[in-house]
C-alpha positions, 0 to 999 in steps of 0.5 A: 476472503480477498476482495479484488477491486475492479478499477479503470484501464490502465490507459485512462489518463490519471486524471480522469481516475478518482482515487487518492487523496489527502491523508494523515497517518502515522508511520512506524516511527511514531511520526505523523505522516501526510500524502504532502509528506510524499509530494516530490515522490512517486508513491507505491502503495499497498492496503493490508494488515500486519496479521495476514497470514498469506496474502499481505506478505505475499504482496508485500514481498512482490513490491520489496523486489520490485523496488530492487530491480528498478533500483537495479535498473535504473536508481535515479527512478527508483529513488523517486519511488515511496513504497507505502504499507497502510494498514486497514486494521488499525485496532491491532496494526499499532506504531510497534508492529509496523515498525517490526513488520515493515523491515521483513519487505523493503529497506524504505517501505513505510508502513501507516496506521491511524485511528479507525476513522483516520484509516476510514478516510484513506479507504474511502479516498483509495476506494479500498474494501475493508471488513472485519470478519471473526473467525472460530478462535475465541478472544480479541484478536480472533478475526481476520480482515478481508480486503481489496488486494492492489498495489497503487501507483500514485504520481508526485501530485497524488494522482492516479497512474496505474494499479497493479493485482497482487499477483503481479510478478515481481519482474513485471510490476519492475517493468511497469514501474520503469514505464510509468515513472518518469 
């Protein structure tokens, strides 16, 4: 079941939208990564998991083409854009799948896993939905996760700008990128 959690208008000035913070994670690379790591970009980032069979890659997918048009469009924008991929199932999203993972959706998409209660914090912060729930298969790896499904548009001081659904189209997510981004 996806979950699609309801945030403030898109007009609310960010500083009045209590979503983000600090973070520490790891990226594909084995690399501890902190939201200060991302200061002087615009983040773009996504919530899912690397065994989602349709919604994640979906999403994921919207983002990596949206980049390409804002990199078509205007490069300079688009360089200040970090697309994040923070996995919410950090007991099978390890460092080696995220590094396969990742390269499917965008060139410079990072993707980001941690410990269970380093993943808790950043759901926590993000205001993100995540559960583990089984399915009928037997062993370890026979669950799937629900989870809220946005993408969220962070400024160079980790501060809220703009949320988009996962059903955004890739042209229209572009298209507010160019407008938000400054």
């Amino acid at each position: 079941m996806l979950i699609v959690a309801l945030m403030a208008p898109a007009e609310e000035p960010a500083a009045r939208v209590n979503v983000g913070g600090d973070f520490t994670l790891v990226d594909q690379n084995g690399i501890t990564r902190t939201q200060a790591d991302f200061a002087d970009k615009y983040t773009l980032i996504y919530f899912g998991f690397t065994y989602c069979p349709d919604v994640c890659p979906t999403a994921l997918d919207v983002m990596g083409r949206a980049m390409e048009i804002v990199a078509q469009t205007a490069p300079d924008k688009a360089a200040t854009i970090q697309p994040l991929f923070i996995s919410v199932d950090p007991a099978r999203d390890t460092v080696e799948a995220l590094a396969d993972y990742v390269t499917y959706f965008h060139p410079r998409l990072i993707g980001l896993t941690g410990s269970p209660a380093q993943i808790k914090q950043a759901l926590q912060k993000y205001k993100v939905y995540a559960a583990r729930v089984a399915t009928p298969e037997e062993g370890a790896d026979s669950y799937t996760m629900d989870h809220s499904s946005l993408f969220y548009l962070m400024d160079q001081q980790n501060r809220f700008v703009h949320h988009f659904d996962h059903t955004k189209a890739p042209e229209d997510m572009a298209a507010d990128l160019l407008k938000f981004v400054r």
